[in-house]
C-alpha positions as CSV (number, residue, x, y, z in Angstrom):
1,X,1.2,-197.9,90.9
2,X,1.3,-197.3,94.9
3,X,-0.3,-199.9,97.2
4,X,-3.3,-197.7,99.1
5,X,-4.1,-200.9,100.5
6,X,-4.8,-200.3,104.7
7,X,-2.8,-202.7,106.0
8,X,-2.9,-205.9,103.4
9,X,-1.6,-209.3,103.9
10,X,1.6,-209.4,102.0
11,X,2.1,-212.3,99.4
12,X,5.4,-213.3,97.2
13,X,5.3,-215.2,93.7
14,X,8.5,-217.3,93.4
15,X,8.1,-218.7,89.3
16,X,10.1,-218.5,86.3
17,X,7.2,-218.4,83.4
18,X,6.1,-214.4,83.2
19,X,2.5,-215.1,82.3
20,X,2.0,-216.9,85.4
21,X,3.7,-214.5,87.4
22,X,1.4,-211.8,86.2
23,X,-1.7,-213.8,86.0
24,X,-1.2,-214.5,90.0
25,X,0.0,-211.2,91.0
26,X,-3.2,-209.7,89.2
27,X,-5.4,-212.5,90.6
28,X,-4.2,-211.4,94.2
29,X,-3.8,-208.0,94.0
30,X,-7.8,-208.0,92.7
31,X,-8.6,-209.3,96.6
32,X,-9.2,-205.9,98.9
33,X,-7.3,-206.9,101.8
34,X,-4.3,-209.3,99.6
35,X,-0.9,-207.4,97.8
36,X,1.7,-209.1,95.6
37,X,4.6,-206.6,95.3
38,X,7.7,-209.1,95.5
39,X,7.7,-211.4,92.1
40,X,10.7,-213.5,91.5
41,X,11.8,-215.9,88.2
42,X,14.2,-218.0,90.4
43,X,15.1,-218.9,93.6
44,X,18.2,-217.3,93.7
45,X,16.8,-214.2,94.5
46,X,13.7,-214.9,96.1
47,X,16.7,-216.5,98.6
48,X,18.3,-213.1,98.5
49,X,16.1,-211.0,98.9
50,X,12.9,-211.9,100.6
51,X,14.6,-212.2,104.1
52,X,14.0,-208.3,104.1
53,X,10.7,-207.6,103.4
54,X,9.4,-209.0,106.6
55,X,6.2,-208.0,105.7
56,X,5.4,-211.2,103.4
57,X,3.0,-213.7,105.3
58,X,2.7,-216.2,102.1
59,X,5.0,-217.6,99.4
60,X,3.7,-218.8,96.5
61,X,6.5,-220.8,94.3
62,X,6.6,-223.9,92.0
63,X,8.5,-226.5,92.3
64,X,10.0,-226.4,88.3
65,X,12.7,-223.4,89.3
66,X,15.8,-222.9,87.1
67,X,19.0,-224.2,89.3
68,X,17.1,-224.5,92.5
69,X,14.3,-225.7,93.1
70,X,11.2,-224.8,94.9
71,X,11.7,-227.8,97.7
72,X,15.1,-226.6,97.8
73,X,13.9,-223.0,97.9
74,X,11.5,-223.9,101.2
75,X,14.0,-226.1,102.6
76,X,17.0,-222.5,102.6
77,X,14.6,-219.7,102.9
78,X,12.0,-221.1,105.9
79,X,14.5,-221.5,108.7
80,X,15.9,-218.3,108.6
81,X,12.7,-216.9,108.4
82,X,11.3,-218.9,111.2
83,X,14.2,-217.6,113.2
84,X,13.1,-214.1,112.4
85,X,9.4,-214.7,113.8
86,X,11.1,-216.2,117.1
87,X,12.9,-212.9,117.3
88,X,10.2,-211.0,117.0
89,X,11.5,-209.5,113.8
90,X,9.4,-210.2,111.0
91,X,5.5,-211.6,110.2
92,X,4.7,-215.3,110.1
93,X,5.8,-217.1,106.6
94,X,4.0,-219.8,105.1
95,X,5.1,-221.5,101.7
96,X,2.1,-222.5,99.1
97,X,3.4,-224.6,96.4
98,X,1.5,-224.3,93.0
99,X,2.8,-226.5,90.3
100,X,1.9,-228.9,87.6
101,X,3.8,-231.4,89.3
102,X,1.6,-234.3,91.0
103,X,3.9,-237.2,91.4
104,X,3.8,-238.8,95.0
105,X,7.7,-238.0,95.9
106,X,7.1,-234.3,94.9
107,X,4.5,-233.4,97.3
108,X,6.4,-235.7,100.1
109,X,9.7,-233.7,99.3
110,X,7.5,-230.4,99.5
111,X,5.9,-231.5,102.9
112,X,9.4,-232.3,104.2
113,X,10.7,-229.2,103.8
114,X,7.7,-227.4,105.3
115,X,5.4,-226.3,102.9
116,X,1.9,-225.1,103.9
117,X,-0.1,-226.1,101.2
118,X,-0.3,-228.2,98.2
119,X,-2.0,-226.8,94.9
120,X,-1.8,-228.0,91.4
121,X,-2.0,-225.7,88.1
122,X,-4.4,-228.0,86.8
123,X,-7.1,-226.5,89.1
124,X,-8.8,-223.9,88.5
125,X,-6.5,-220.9,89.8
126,X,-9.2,-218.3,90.0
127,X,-11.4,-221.1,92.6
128,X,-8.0,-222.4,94.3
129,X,-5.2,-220.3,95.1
130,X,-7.1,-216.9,97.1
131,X,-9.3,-219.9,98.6
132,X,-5.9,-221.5,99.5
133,X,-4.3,-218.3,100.9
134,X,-7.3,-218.0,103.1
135,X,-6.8,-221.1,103.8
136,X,-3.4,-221.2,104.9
137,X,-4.1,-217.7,106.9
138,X,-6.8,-219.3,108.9
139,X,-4.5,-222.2,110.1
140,X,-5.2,-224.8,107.4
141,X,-3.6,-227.1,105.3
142,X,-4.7,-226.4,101.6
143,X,-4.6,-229.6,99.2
144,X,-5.7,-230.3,95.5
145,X,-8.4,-233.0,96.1
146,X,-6.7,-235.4,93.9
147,X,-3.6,-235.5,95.8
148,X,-5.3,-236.0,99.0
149,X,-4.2,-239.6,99.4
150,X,-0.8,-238.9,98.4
151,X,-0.3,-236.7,101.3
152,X,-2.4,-238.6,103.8
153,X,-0.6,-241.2,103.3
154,X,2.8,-239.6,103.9
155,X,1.3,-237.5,107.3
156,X,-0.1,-240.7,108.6
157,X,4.0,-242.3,108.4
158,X,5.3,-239.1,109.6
159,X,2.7,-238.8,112.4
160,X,2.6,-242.0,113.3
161,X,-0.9,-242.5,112.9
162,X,-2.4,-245.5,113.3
163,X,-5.7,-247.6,113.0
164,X,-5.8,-247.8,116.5
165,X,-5.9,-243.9,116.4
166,X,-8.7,-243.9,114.2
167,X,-11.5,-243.9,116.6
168,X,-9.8,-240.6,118.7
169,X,-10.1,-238.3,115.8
170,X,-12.4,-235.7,114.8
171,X,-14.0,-237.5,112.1
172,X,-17.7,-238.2,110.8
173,X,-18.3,-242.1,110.7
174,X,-18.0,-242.2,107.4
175,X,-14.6,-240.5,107.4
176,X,-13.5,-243.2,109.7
177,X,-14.7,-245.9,107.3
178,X,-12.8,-244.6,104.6
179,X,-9.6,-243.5,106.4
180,X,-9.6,-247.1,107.7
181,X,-10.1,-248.4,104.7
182,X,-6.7,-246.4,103.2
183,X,-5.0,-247.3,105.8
184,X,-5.3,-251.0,104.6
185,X,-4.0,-249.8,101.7
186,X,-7.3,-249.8,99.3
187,X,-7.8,-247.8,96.2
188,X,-9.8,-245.2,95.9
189,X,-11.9,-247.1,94.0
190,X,-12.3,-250.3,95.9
191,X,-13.0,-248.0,98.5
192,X,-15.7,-246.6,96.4
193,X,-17.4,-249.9,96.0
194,X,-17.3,-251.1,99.6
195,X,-18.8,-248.5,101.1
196,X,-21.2,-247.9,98.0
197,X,-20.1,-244.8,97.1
198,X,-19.2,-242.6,93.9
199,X,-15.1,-242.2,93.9
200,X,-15.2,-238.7,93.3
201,X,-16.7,-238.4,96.7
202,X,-14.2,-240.9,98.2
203,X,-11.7,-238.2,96.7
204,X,-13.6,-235.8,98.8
205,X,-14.0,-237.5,101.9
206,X,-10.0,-237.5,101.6
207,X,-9.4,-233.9,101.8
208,X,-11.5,-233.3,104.6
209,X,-9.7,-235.9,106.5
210,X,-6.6,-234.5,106.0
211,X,-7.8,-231.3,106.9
212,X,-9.3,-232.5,110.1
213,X,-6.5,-234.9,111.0
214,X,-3.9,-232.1,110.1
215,X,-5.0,-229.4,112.3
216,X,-5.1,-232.1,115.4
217,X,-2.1,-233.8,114.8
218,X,0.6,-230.7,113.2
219,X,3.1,-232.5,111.0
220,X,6.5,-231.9,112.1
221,X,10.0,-233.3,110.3
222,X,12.2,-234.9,113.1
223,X,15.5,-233.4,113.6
224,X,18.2,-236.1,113.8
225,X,21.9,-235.9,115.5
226,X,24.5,-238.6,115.2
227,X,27.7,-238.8,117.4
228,X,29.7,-241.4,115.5
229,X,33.7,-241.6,115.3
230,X,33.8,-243.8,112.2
231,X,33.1,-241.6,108.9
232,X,31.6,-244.7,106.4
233,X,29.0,-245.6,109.6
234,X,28.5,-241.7,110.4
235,X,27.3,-240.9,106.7
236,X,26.0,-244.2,106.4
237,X,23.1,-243.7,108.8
238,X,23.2,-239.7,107.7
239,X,21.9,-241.0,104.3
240,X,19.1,-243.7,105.4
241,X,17.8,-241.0,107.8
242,X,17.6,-238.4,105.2
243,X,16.2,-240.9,102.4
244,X,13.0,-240.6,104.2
245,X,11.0,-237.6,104.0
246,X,9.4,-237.3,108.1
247,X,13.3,-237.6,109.3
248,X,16.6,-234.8,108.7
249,X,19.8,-235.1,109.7
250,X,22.0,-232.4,109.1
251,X,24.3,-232.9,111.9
252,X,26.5,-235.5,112.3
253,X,29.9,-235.1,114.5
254,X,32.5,-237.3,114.8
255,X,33.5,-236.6,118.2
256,X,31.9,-235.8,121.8
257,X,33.1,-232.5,122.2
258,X,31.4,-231.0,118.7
259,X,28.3,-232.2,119.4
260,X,28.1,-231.4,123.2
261,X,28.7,-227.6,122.0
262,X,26.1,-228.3,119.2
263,X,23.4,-229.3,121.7
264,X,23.9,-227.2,124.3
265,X,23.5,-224.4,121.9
266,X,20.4,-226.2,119.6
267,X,16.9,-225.3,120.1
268,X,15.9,-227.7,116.6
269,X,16.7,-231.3,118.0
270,X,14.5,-234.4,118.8
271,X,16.7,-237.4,119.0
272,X,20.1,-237.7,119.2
273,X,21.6,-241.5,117.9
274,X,24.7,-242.2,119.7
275,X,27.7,-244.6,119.4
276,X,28.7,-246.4,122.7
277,X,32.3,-246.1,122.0
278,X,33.8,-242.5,120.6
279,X,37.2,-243.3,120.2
280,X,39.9,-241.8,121.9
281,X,38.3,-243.6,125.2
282,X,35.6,-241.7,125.0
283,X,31.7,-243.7,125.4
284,X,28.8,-242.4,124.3
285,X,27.7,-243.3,127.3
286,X,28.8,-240.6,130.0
287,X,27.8,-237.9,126.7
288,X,24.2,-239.5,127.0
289,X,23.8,-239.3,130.7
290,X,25.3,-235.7,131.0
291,X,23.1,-233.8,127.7
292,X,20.2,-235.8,129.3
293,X,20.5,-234.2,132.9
294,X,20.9,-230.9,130.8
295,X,17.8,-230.9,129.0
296,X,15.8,-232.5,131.8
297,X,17.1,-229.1,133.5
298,X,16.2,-227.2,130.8
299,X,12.3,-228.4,130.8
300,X,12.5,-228.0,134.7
301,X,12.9,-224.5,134.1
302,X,10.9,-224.0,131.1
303,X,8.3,-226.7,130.5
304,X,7.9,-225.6,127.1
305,X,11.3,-226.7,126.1
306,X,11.6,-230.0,123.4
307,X,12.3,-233.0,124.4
308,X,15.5,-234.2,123.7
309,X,15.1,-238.1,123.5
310,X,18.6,-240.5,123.2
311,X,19.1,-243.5,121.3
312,X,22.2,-245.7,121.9
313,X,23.7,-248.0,119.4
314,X,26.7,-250.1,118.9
315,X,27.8,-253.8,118.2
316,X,27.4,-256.5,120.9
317,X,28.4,-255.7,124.0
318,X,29.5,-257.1,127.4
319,X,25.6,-256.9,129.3
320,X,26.8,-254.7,132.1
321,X,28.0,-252.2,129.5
322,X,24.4,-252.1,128.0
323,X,22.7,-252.2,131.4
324,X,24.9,-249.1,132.3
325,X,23.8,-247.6,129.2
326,X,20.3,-248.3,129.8
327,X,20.5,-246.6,133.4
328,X,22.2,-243.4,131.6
329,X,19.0,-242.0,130.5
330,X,19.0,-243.2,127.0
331,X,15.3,-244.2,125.4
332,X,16.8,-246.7,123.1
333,X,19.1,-249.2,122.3
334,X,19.7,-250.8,118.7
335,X,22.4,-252.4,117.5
336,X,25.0,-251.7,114.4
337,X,23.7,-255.3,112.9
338,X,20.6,-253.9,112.5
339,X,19.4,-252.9,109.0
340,X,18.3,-249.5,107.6
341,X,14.6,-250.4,108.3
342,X,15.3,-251.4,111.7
343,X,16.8,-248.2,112.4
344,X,13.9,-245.9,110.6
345,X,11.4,-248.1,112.4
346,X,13.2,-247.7,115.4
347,X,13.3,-243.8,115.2
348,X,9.7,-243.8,114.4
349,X,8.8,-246.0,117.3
350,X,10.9,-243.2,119.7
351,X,8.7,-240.3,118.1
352,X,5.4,-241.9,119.0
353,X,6.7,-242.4,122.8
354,X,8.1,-246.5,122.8
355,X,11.8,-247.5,123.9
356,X,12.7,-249.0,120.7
357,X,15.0,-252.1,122.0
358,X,16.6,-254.7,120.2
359,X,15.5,-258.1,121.7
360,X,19.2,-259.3,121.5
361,X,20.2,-256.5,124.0
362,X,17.2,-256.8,126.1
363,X,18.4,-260.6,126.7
364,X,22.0,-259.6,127.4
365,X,20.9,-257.4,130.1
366,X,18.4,-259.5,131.0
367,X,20.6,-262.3,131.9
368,X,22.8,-259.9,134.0
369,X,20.5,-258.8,136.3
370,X,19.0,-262.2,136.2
371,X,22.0,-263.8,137.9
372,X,22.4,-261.2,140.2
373,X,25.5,-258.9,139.1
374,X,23.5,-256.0,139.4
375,X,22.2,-255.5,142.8
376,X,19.9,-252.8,142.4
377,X,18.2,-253.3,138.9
378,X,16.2,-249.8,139.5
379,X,12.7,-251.1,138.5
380,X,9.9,-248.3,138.9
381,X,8.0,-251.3,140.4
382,X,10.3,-252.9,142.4
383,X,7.6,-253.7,145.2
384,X,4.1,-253.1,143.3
385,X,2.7,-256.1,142.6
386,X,-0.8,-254.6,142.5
387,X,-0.1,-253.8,138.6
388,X,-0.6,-256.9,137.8
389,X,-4.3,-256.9,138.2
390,X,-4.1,-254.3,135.2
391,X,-3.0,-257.1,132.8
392,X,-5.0,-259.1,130.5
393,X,-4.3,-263.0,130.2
394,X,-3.2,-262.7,126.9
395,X,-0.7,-259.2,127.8
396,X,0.4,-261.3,130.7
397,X,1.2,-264.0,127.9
398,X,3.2,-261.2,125.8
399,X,5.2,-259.8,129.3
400,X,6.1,-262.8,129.9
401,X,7.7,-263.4,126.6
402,X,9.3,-260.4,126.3
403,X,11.4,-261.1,129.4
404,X,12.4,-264.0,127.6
405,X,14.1,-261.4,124.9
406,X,11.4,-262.4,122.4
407,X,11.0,-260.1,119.8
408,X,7.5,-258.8,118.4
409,X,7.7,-261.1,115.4
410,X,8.7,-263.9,117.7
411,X,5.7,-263.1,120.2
412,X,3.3,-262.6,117.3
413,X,4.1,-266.2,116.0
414,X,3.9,-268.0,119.0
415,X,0.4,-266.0,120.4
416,X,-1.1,-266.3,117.0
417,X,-1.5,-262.7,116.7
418,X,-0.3,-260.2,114.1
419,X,3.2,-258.1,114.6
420,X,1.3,-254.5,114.5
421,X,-1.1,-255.7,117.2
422,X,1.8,-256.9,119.2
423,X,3.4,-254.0,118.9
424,X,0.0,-252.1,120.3
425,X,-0.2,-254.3,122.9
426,X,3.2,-253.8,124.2
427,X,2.8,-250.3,124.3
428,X,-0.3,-250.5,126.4
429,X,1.7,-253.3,128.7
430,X,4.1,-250.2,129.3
431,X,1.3,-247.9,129.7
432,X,-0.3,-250.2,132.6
433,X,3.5,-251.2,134.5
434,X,4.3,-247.7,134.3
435,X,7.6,-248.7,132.3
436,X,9.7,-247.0,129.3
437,X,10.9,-250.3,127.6
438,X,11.4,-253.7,127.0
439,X,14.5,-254.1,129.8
440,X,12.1,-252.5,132.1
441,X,9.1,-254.7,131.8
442,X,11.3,-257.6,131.8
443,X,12.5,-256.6,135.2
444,X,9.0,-256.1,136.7
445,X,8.3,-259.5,135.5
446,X,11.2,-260.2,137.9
447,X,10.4,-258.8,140.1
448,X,6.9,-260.1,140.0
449,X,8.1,-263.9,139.9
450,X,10.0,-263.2,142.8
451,X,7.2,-262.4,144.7
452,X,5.3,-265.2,143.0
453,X,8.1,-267.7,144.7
454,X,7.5,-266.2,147.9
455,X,4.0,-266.8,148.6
C-alpha cells in the first residue's frame, strides 16, 4: 500500500528473523508522522542499498546478522553516510541497535562504531523503541535501564571523565552521589545501601546520568595515524590502539610521503603517533613540524577546523635530538620501551588536553638545557616570576619534582599523595604556569631558580 504520509521521518529495519521485521515495521508504521519502507535480513544489502534512499533518518538493526554483523554494519554503512550529510546530499542517519544481546563488550563495540542508541529485546518493544526513536530524533542517547552502567562506564573512559569532573555537570545531588560512587567502582547494589536507596532506582538514577552527561560531553572515537618504517612495531601499536573501543586506527604508513598526502587530504584525524627516525634519513621530526604549521594554518583560516595534535616516540635518544623534537610542535613524547598501557594512557591523557611525557625524556632534555647547550630553551615564562604566587606549597612541592624527571608515581610516593591526584594536580600546575608539559614546567622552574640565585 502507498505511503500518504506528509512528510514522515523515514526509518530502516536491518534483522534477519521475519517476525521481528514485521512486528517493528507495523509498530512504526502505526505512529502518524514515522514510515518503515526499507526492511533488510542482512547486512549485505542494507550496505548496498541504503546509501540511496537518503531519505532514512534512523536504522534500526541487531547485532546477531548472518556474515556481518550489526557493529560491523554501523562501522561500513555510517561514514559514507556521514559524508553524504556533509555534502549536503542526504538526511541525518542515526543507528538504534535493538538486540537480545546485553554483554558489556557488545554495547562497547556498538558505541565504538557509532551507534545512537542502545535497546534490548527484552524490553518491552511497544514502550521502548518509538520512545527511543523520539529519542534519538530529539538529540538523545536512548539506553535500556539495565545496561546503563555498562555504558557509563565505557563514556566516562572514552570521555575522559573524571571525579574531579563530577561537580561541573548537570546533575541533581543525588546523581552526583551515585555517579561518584561508580566511579569508585561500587555495585549497584552497595550503592543501593550507602545511600539508603532501592537498587532499582540506583538503576534509574543511571540512565538519567548518562543522558545528562551524554548530551554535555558527545562521545566521539579518536581517530589515530601512525608513521612508522618498521612493519612488526607499525601493526604492533595498530593493534593495542584498536583493542580499545574510544581509539581507531585505520591508517598506518610506513613512510613520510604516504601519510603527508593522507593528512593533507584528511578531515577525520586527532592524533598522529610518529617515529623519530623514518628510514631512508628521513625523522619524524621535520614531518611533525611541517603538518603542524599546516593545520595551525588551517584553524587560522577556519577556526572550526580539528585539531590535529602530534605525538613523538622512539627509543633513547641523544637529549638535543628530543629537545629539537620537543620545539617541533609535537604534544608528546613516549618512548618505544614503554608498554601498551603506557601508550593508551598516554593517548588518553593527549585527548583530555596534557602533554603526555615520559619522565626518562623529560630528564634527558632536562639535563641539556640545564648545562647550557641550548641557549634559548623557549620557556613561555622566561621572565614571569609573578606565577609563582599562583602555586600552592604542596604544587610547588610537585614542580619541583618534576624538574627532577620524577614521574607521577614517583611524586605520589614521596608527597604521600595518590597517582590520580597527582596527575590532577599537575594538570592544574600547567594550567597556572601557562605551560603544555612536563619539559616546559621543568624549565620555568629554571628559570625561576635562576632568579631565586639572583636576589
Amino acid at each position: 500500500m502507498t505511503n500518504m504520509k506528509s512528510n514522515p521521518i523515514h526509518i530502516a529495519v536491518v534483522n534477519s528473523n521475519p517476525i521481528i521485521q514485521n512486528y517493528l515495521r507495523d509498530l512504526i508504521n502505526a505512529e502518524p508522522d514515522l514510515t518503515c519502507e526499507n526492511v533488510y535480513a542482512n547486512a549485505e544489502d542494507a550496505i548496498t542499498l541504503l546509501p540511496y534512499h537518503r531519505e532514512v533518518q534512523i536504522v534500526i538493526t541487531d547485532i546477531s546478522l548472518p556474515m556481518i554483523t550489526g557493529i560491523e554494519l554501523i562501522r561500513k554503512l555510517k561514514p559514507g553516510l556521514d559524508k553524504q550529510v556533509k555534502n549536503g546530499n542526504a538526511q541525518p542517519a542515526k543507528f538504534l541497535v535493538y538486540t537480545a544481546l546485553e554483554r558489556p563488550e557488545f554495547v562497547e563495540k556498538a558505541m565504538q562504531a557509532g551507534a545512537g542508541g542502545y535497546i534490548l529485546q527484552s524490553d518491552d518493544p511497544s514502550a521502548t523503541v518509538v520512545a527511543a526513536i523520539r529519542e534519538m530524533l530529539s538529540g538523545g542517547y536512548p539506553l535500556s535501564l539495565n545496561i546503563a552502567r555498562t555504558a557509563l562506564d565505557f563514556f566516562g573512559k572514552a570521555t575522559g571523565l573524571n571525579t574531579q569532573d563530577i561537580e561541573s555537570q548537570p546533575l541533581s545531588e543525588v546523581e552526583k552521589k551515585v555517579l561518584g560512587l561508580l566511579m569508585k567502582s561500587k555495585s549497584n547494589n552497595s550503592i543501593a545501601k550507602e545511600l539508603a536507596i532501592p537498587e532499582p532506582e540506583v538503576q534509574l538514577h543511571l540512565h538519567k546520568i548518562f543522558q545528562k552527561i551524554h548530551r554535555e560531553n558527545p562521545f566521539k572515537v579518536t581517530k589515530v595515524v601512525i608513521v612508522e618504517d618498521k612493519k612488526i612495531e607499525r601493526e604492533y601499536y595498530v593493534s593495542i590502539i584498536n583493542a580499545e573501543p574510544d581509539f581507531e586506527c585505520e591508517n598506518a604508513y610506513s613512510n613520510e610521503e604516504e601519510a603527508r598526502v593522507f593528512l593533507r587530504n584528511s578531515t577525520d584525524v586527532d592524533i598522529v603517533i610518529v617515529d623519530i627516525h623514518l628510514g631512508m634519513g628521513a625523522e619524524g621530526i621535520d614531518l611533525v613540524r611541517e603538518m603542524k604549521e599546516f593545520f595551525d594554518k588551517k584553524i587560522l583560516e577556519n577556526p572550526q577546523s580539528a585539531r590535529v595534535q602530534f605525538l613523538i616516540y622512539t627509543g633513547l635518544e641523544r637529549p638535543e635530538l628530543i629537545f629539537r623534537a620537543i620545539k617541533s610542535g609535537a604534544s608528546g613524547y613516549i618512548l618505544k620501551s614503554d608498554s601498551g598501557e603506557e601508550v593508551i594512557a598516554a593517548l588518553r591523557d593527549l585527548r583530555q588536553g596534557g602533554a603526555p611525557m615520559s619522565p626518562t625524556v623529560a630528564r634527558q632534555a632536562l639535563e641539556f638545557i640545564s648545562n647550557g647547550k641550548d641557549e634559548n630553551p623557549e620557556s613561555p615564562n622566561n621572565n614571569n616570576t609573578q606565577e609563582w604566587a599562583k602555586l600552592s606549597a604542596k604544587e610547588v612541592q610537585i614542580l619541583e619534582l618534576i624538574a627532577k624527571g620524577k614521574s607521577n608515581q614517583d611524586i605520589g610516593v614521596a608527597l604521600g599523595i595518590k597517582e590520580n591526584n597527582v596527575k590532577f594536580r599537575c594538570h592544574r600546575i600547567f594550567q597556572k604556569i601557562h605551560v603544555q608539559n612536563r619539559l616546559e614546567a621543568a624549565i620555568v622552574w629554571l628559570e625561576w631558580m635562576k632568579e631565586k640565585d639572583k636576589d
